[in-house]
PDB file of N, CA, C, O and CB in Angstrom:
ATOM      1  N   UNK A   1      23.614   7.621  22.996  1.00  0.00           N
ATOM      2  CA  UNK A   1      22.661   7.711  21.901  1.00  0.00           C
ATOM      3  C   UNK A   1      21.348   8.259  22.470  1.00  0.00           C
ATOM      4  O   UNK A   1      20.692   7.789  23.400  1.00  0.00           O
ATOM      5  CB  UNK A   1      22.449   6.311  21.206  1.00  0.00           C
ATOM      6  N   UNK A   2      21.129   9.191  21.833  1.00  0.00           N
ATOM      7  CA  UNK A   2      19.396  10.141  22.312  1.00  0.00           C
ATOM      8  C   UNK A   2      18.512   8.841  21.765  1.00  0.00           C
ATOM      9  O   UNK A   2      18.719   7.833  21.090  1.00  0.00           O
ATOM     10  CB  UNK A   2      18.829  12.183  21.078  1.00  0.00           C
ATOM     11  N   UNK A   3      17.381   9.482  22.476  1.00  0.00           N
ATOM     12  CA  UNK A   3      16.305   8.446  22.226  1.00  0.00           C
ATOM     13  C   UNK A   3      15.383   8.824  20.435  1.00  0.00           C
ATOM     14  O   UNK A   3      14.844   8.029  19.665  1.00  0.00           O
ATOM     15  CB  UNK A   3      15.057   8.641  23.845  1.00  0.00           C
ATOM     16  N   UNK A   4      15.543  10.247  20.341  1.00  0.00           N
ATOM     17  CA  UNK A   4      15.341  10.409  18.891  1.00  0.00           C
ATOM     18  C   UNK A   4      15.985   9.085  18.029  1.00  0.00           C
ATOM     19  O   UNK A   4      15.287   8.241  17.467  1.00  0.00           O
ATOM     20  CB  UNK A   4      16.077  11.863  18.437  1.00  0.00           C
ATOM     21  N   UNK A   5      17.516   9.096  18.054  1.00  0.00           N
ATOM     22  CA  UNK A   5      17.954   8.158  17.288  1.00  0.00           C
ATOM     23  C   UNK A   5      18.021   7.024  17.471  1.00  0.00           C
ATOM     24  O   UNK A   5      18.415   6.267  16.584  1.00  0.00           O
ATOM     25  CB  UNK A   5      18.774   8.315  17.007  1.00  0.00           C
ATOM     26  N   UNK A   6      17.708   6.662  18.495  1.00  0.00           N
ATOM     27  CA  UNK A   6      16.903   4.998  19.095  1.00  0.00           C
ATOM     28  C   UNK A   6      16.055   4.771  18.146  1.00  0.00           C
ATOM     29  O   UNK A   6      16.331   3.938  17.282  1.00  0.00           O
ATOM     30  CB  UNK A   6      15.905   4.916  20.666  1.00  0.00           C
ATOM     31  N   UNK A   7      14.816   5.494  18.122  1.00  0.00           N
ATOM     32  CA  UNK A   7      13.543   5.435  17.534  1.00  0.00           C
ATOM     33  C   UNK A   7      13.947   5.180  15.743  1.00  0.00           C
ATOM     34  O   UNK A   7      13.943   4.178  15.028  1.00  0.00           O
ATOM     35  CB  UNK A   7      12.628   7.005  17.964  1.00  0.00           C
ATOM     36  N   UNK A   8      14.331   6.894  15.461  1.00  0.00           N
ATOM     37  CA  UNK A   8      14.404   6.756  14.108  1.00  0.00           C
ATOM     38  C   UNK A   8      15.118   5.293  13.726  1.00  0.00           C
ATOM     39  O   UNK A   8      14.714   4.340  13.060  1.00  0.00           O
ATOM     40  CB  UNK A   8      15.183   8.015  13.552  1.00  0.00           C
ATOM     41  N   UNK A   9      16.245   5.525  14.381  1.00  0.00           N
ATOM     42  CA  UNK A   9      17.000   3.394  13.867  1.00  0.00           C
ATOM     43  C   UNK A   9      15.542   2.424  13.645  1.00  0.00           C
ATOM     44  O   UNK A   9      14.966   2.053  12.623  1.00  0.00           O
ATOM     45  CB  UNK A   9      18.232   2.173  15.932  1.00  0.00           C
ATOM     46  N   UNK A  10      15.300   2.245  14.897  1.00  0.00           N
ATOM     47  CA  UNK A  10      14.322   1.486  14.420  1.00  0.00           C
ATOM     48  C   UNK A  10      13.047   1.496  13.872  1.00  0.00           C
ATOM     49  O   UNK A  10      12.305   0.514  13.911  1.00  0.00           O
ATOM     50  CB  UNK A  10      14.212   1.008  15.015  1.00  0.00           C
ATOM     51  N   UNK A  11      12.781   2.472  13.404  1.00  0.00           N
ATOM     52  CA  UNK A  11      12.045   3.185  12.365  1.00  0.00           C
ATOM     53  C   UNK A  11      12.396   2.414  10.865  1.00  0.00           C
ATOM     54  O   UNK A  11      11.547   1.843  10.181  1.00  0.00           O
ATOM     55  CB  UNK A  11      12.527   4.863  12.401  1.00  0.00           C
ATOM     56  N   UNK A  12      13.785   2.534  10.540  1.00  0.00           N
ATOM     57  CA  UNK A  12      14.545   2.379   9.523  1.00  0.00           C
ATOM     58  C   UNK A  12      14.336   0.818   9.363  1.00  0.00           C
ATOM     59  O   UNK A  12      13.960   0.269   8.328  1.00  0.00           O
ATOM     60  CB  UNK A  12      16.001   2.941   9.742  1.00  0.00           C
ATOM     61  N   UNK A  13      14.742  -0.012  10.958  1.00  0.00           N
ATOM     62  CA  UNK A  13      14.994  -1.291  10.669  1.00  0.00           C
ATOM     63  C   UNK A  13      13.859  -1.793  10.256  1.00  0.00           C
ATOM     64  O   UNK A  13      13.876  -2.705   9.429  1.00  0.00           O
ATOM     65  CB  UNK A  13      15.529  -1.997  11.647  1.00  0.00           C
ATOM     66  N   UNK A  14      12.340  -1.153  10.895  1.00  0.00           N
ATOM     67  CA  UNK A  14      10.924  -2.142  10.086  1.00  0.00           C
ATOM     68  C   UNK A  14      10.897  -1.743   8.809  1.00  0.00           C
ATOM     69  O   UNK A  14      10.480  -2.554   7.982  1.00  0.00           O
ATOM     70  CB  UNK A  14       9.210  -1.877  10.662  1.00  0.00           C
ATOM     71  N   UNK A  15      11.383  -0.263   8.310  1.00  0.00           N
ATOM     72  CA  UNK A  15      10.534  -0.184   6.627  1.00  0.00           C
ATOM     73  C   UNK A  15      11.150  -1.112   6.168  1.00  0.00           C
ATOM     74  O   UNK A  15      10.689  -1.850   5.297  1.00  0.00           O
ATOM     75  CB  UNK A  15      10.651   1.193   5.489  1.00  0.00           C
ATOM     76  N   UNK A  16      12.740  -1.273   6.878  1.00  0.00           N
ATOM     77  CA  UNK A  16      13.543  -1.696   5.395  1.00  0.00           C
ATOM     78  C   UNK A  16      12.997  -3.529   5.785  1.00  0.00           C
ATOM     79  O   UNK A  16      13.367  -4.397   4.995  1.00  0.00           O
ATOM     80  CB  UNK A  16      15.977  -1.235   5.334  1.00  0.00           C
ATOM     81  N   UNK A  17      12.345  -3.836   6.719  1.00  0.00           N
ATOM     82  CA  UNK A  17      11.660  -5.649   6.628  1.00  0.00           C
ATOM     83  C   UNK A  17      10.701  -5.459   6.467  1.00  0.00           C
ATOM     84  O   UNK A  17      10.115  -6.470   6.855  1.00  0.00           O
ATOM     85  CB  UNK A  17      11.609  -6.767   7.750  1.00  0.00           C
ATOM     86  N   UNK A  18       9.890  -4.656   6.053  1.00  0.00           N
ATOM     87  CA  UNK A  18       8.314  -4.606   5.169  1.00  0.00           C
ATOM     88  C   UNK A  18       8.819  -4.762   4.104  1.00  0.00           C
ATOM     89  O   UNK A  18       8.566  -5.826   3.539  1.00  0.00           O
ATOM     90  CB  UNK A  18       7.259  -3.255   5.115  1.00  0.00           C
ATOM     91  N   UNK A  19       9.821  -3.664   3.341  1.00  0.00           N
ATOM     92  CA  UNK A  19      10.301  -3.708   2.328  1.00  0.00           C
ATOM     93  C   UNK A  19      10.564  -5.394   1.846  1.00  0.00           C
ATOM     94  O   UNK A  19       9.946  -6.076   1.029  1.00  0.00           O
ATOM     95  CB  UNK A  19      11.415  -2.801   2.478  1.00  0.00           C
ATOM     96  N   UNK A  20      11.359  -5.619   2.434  1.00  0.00           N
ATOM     97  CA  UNK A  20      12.037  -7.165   2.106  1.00  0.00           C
ATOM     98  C   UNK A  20      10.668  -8.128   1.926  1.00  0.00           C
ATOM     99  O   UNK A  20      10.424  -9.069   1.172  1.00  0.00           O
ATOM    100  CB  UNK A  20      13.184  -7.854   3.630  1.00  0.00           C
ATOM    101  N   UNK A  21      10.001  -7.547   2.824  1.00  0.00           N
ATOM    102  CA  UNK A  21       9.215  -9.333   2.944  1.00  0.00           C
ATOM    103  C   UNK A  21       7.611  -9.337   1.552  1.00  0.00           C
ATOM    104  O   UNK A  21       7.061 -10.246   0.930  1.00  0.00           O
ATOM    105  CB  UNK A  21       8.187  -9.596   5.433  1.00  0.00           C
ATOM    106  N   UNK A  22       7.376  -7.627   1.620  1.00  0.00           N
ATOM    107  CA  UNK A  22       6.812  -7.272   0.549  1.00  0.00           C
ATOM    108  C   UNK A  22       7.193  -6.913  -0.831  1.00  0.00           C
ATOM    109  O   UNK A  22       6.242  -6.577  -1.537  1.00  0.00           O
ATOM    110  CB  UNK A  22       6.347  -6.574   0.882  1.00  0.00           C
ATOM    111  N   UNK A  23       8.292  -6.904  -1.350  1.00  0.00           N
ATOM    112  CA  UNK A  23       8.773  -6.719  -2.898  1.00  0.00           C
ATOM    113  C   UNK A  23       8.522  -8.773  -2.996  1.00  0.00           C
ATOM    114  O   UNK A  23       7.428  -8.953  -3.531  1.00  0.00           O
ATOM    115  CB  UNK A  23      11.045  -5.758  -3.177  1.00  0.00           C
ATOM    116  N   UNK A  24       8.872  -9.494  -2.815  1.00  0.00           N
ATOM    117  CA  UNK A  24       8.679 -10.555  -3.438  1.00  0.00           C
ATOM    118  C   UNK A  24       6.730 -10.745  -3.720  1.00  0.00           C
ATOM    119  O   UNK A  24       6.014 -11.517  -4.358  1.00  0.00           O
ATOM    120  CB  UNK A  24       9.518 -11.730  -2.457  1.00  0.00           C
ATOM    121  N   UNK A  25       6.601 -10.003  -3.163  1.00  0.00           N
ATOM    122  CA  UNK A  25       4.884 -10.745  -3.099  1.00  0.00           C
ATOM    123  C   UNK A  25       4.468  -9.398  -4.597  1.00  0.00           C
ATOM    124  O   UNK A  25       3.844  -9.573  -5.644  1.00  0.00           O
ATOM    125  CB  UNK A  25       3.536 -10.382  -0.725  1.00  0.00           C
ATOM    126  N   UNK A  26       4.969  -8.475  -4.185  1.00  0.00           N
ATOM    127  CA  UNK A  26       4.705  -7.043  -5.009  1.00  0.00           C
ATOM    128  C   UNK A  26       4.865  -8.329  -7.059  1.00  0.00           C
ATOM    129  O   UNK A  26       3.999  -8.698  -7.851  1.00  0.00           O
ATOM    130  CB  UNK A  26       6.797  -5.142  -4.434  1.00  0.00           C
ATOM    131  N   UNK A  27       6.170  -8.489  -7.026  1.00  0.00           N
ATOM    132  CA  UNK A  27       6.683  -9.223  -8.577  1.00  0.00           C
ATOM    133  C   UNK A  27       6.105 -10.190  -8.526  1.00  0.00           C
ATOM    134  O   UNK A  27       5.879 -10.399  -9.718  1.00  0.00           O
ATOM    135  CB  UNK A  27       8.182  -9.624  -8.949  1.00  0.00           C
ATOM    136  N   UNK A  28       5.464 -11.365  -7.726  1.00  0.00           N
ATOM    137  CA  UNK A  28       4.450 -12.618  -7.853  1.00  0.00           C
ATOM    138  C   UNK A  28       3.193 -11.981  -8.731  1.00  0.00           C
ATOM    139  O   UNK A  28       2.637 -12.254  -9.795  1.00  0.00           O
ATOM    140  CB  UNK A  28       3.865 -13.250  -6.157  1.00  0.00           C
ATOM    141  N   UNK A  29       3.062 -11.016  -7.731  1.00  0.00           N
ATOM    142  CA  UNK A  29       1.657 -10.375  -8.089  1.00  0.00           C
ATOM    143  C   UNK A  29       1.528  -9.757  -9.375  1.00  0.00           C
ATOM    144  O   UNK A  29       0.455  -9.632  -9.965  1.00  0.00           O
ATOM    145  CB  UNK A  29       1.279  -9.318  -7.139  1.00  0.00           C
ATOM    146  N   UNK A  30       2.712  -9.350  -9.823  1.00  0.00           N
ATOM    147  CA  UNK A  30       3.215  -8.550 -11.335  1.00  0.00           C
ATOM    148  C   UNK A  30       2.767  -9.583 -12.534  1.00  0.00           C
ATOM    149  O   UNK A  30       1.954  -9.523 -13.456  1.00  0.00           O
ATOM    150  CB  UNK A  30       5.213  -8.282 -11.452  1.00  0.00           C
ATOM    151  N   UNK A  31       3.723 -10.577 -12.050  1.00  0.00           N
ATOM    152  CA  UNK A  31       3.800 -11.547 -13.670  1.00  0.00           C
ATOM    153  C   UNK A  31       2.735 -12.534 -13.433  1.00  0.00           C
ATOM    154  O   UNK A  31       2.649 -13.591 -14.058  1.00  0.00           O
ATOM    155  CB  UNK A  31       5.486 -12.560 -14.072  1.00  0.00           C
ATOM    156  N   UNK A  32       2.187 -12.276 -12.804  1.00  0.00           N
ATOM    157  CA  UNK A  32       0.681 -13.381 -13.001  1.00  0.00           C
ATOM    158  C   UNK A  32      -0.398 -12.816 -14.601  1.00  0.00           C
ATOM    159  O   UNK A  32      -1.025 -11.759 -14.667  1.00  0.00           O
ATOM    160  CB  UNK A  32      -0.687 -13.034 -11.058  1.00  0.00           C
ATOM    161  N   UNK A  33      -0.325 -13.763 -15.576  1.00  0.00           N
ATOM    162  CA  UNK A  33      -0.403 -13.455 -16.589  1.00  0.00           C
ATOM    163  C   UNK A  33      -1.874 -12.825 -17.085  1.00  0.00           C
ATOM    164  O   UNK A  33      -2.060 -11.995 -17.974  1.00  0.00           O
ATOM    165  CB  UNK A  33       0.064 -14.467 -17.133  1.00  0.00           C
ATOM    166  N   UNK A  34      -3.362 -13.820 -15.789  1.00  0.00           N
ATOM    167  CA  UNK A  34      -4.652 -12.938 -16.035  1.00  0.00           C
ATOM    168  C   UNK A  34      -4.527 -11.645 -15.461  1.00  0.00           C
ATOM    169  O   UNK A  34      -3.679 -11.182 -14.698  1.00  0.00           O
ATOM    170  CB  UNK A  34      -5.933 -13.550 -15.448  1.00  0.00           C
ATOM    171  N   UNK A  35      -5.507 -11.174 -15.963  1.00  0.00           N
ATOM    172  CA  UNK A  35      -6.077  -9.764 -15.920  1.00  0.00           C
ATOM    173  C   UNK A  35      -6.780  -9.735 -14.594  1.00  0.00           C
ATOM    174  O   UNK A  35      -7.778 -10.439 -14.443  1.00  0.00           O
ATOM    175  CB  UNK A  35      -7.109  -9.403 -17.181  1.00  0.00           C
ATOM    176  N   UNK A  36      -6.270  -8.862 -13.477  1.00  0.00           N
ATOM    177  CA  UNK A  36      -6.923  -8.676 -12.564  1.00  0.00           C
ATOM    178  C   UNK A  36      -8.012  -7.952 -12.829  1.00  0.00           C
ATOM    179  O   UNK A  36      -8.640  -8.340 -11.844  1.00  0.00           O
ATOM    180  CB  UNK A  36      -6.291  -8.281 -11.745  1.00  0.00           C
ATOM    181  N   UNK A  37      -8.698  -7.268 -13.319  1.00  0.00           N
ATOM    182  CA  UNK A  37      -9.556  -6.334 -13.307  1.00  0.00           C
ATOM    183  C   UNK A  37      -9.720  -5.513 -12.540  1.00  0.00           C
ATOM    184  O   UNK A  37      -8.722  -5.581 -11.823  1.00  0.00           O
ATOM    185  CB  UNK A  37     -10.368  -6.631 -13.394  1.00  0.00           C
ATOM    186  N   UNK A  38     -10.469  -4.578 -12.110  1.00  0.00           N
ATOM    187  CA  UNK A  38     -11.196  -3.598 -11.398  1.00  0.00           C
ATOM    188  C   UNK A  38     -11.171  -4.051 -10.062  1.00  0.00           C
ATOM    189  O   UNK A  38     -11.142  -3.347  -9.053  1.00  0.00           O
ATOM    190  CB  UNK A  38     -12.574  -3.373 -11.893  1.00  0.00           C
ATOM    191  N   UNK A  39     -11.184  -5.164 -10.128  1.00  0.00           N
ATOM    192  CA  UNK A  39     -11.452  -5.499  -8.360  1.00  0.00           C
ATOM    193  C   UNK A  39     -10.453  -5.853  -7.820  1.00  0.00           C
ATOM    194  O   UNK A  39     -10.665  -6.312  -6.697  1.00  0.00           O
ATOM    195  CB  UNK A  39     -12.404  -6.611  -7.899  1.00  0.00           C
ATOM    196  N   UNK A  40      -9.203  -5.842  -8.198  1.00  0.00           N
ATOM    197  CA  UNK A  40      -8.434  -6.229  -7.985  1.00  0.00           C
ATOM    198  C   UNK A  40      -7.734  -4.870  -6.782  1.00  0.00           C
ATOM    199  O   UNK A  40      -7.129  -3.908  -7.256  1.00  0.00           O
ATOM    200  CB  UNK A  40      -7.935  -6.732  -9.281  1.00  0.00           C
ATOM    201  N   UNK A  41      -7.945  -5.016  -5.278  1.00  0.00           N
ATOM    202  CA  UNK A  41      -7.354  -3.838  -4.692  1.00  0.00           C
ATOM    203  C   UNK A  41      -5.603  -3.498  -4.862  1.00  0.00           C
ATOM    204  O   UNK A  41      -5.114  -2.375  -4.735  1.00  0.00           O
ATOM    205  CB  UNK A  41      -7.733  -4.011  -3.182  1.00  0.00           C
ATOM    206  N   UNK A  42      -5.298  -3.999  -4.986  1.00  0.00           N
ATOM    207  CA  UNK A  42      -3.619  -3.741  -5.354  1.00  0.00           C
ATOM    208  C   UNK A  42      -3.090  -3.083  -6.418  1.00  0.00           C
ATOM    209  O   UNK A  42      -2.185  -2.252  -6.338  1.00  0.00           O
ATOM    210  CB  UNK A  42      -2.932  -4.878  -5.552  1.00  0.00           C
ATOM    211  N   UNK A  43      -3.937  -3.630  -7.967  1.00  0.00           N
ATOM    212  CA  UNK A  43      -3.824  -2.762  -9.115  1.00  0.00           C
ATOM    213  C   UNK A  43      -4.832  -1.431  -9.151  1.00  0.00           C
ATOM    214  O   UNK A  43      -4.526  -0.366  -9.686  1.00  0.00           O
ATOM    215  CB  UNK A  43      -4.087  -3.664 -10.346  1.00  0.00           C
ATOM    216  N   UNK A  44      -6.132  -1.714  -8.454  1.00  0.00           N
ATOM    217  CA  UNK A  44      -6.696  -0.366  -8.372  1.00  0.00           C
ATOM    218  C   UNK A  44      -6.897  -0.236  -6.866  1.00  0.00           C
ATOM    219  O   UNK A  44      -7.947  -0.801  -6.558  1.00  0.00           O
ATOM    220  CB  UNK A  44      -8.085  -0.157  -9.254  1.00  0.00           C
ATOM    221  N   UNK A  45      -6.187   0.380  -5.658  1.00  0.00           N
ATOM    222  CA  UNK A  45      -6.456   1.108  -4.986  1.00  0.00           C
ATOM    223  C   UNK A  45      -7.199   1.801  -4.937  1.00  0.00           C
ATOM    224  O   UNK A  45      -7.094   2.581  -5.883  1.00  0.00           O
ATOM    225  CB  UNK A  45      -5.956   1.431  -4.837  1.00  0.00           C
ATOM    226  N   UNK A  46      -8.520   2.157  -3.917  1.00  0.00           N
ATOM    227  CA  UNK A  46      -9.338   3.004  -3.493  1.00  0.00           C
ATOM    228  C   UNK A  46      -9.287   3.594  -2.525  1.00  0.00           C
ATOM    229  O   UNK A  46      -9.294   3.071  -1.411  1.00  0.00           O
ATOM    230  CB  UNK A  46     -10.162   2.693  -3.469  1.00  0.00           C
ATOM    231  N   UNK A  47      -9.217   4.979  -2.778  1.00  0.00           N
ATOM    232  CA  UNK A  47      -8.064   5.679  -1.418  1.00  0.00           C
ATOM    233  C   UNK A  47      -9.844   5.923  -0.386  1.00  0.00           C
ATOM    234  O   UNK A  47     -10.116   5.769   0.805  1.00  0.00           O
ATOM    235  CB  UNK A  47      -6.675   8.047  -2.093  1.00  0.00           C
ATOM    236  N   UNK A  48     -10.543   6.283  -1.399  1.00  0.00           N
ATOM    237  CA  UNK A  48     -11.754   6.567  -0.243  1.00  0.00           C
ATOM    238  C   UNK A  48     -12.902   5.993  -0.619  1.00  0.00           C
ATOM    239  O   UNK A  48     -13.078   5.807  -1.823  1.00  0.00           O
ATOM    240  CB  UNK A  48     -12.144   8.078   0.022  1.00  0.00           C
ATOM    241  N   UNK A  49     -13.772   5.654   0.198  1.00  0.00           N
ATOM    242  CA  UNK A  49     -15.127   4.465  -0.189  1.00  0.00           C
ATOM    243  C   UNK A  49     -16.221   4.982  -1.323  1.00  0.00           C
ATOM    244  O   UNK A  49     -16.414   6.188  -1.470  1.00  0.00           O
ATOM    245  CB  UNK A  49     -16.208   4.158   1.371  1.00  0.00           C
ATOM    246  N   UNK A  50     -16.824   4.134  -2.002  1.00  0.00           N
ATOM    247  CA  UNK A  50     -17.500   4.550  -3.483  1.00  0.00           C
ATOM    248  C   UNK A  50     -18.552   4.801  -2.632  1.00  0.00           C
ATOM    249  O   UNK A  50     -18.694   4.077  -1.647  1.00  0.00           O
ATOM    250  CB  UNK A  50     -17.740   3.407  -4.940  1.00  0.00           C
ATOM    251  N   UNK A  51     -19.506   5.940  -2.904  1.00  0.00           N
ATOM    252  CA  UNK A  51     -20.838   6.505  -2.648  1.00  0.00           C
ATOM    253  C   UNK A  51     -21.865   5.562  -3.157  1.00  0.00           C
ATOM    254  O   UNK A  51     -21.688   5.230  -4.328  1.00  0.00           O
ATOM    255  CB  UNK A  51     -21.013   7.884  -3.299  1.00  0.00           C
ATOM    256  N   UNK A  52     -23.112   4.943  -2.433  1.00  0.00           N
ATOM    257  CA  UNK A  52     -23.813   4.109  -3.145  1.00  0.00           C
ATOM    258  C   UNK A  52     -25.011   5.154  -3.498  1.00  0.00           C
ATOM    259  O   UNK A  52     -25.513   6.008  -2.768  1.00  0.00           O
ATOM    260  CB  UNK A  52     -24.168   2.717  -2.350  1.00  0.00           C
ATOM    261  N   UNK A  53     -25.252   4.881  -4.585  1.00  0.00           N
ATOM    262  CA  UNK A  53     -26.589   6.174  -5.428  1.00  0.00           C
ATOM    263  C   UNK A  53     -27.961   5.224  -4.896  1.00  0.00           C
ATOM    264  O   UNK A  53     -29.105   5.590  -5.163  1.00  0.00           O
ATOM    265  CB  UNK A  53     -26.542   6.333  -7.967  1.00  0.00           C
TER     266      UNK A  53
END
């Protein structure tokens, strides 16, 4: 086995246990019935920092 496919494998094996350990927290976070609002970083992501005027 090349070391490319060493890597990529375990490449594969962390997304797919981020995956796992983050979809349960992802649907907690779903059906929670208040309104996160605006500040809420998960429902609104801010890919780059707000400019202060």
């Amino acid at each position: 086995m090349s070391i490319f496919e060493y890597v990529t494998g375990w490449l594969l094996v962390l997304v797919l246990l981020a995956m796992l350990l983050v979809t349960p927290l992802v649907i907690t976070h779903n059906r929670t019935l208040r309104d996160h609002g605006a500040d809420c970083w998960w429902c609104h992501p801010r890919l780059l920092p707000h400019k202060r005027r």
